[in-house]
C-alpha angles and dihedrals in degrees: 000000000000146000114242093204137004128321111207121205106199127182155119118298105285100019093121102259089146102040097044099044086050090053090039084053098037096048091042100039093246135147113258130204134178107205085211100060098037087057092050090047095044090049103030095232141107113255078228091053098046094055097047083047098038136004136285080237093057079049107049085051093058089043092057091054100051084056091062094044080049099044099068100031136103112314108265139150098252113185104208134214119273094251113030092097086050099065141053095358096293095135084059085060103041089050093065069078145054111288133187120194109205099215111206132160121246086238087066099041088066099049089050091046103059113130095002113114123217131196084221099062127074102260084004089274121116123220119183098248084066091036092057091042083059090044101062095030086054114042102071089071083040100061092053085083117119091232140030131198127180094178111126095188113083100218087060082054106046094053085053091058094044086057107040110028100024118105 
């Protein structure tokens, strides 16, 4: 079994995007990549960093050019930022793929993101009152994605990947 082109995980901070992608590519055999990582190993800088020392605008640019390296590359399951569907019209472009939104309640997102800084949140620290805030701002691009899941548990998951995105 195999993809024939990119899978996008989309989702709030802390929604598993990582963690899931890396079980969906481990358990299938797939590339993986965390557009994240891949932009703070391409430009040598934390996403933290770049922002104290930039902008998240300057960001968000850079970002959107690593998606259209990404998106005719080599097939791959690629866990996206956050934001990235959020700004420009990249969800529009995301969405000519397959896409996964990774639903998960603001109540969980803080719980998963404890102690986990991120360059979004005020301090890098999330409380629920900004959480909530993202969350409504950002749901509506997420939900332009071509499939939802709400399932925690990865062997739900991963049988929802088998059937939708497994040639």
């Amino acid at each position: 079994m195999s993809i024939k082109k990119p899978v996008f995980l989309v989702g709030m901070p802390g929604s598993g995007k990582s963690t899931i992608g890396q079980s969906i590519s481990s358990h299938f055999k797939l590339d993986f990549i965390d557009m994240d990582v891949l932009f703070e190993i391409k430009f040598g800088i934390g996403i933290q960093e770049y922002w104290d020392q930039r902008s998240e605008l300057e960001f968000r640019i850079l970002e959107r050019k690593l998606l259209f390296e990404l998106m005719f590359s080599t097939p791959a399951v690629i866990a996206t930022g956050g934001g990235l569907p959020c700004w420009f019209n990249n969800m529009y472009w995301i969405s000519q793929f397959d896409t996964l939104y990774l639903s998960v309640k603001p109540e969980e997102l803080l719980e998963n993101l404890q102690n986990q800084p991120r360059a979004i949140f005020k301090d890098g620290k999330a409380d629920l009152a900004q959480l909530v805030d993202l969350y409504y701002k950002r749901n509506p691009f997420y939900k332009q994605a071509k499939h939802h899941i709400t399932a925690k548990d990865i062997p739900t998951i991963l049988n929802f990947f088998k059937l939708h995105f497994l040639i």
